[in-house]
C-alpha positions as CSV (number, residue, x, y, z in Angstrom):
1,X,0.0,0.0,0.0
2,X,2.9,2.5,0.5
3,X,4.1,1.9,-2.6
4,X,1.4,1.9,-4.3
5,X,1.3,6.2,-2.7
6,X,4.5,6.7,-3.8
7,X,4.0,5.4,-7.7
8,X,0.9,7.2,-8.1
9,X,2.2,10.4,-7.3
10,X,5.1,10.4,-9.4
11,X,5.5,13.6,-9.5
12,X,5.8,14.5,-5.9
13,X,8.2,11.8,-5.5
14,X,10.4,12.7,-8.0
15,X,10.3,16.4,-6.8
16,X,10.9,14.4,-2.9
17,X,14.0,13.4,-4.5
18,X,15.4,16.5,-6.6
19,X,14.6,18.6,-3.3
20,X,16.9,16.0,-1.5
21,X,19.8,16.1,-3.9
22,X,19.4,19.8,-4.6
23,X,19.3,20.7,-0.5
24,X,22.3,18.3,0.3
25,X,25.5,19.9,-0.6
26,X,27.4,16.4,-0.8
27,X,24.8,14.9,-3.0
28,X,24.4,18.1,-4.6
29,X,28.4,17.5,-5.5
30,X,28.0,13.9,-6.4
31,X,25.0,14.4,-9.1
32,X,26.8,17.5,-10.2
33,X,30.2,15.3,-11.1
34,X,27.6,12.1,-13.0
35,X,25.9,14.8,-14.9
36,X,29.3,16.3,-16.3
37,X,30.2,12.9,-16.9
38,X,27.4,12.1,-19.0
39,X,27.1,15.2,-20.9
40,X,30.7,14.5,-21.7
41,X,30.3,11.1,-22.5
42,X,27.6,12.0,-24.8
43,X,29.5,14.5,-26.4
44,X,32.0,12.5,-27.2
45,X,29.9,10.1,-28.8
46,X,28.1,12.0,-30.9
47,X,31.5,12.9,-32.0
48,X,32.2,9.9,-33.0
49,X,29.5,9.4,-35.1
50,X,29.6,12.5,-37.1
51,X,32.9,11.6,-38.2
């Protein structure tokens, strides 16, 4: 049944977990370093492709 609360509302729980990354300065640093790493990763393959 508590899942079932959390999966309905989808959007509150994602936003539960944005506001908990973006109000924790050490997870704030962690997503921060992933998301650079796949932007760059990305980059680099699209790169790749267009050559």
């Amino acid at each position: 049944v508590i899942v079932r609360a959390i999966y309905s509302s989808p959007s509150k729980y994602g936003a539960l977990v944005a506001a908990r990354i973006l109000n924790n300065p050490e997870l704030f640093k962690e997503w921060e370093t992933e998301l650079r790493d796949v932007v760059a990763a990305r980059i680099r393959q699209m790169r790749a492709l267009l050559r």
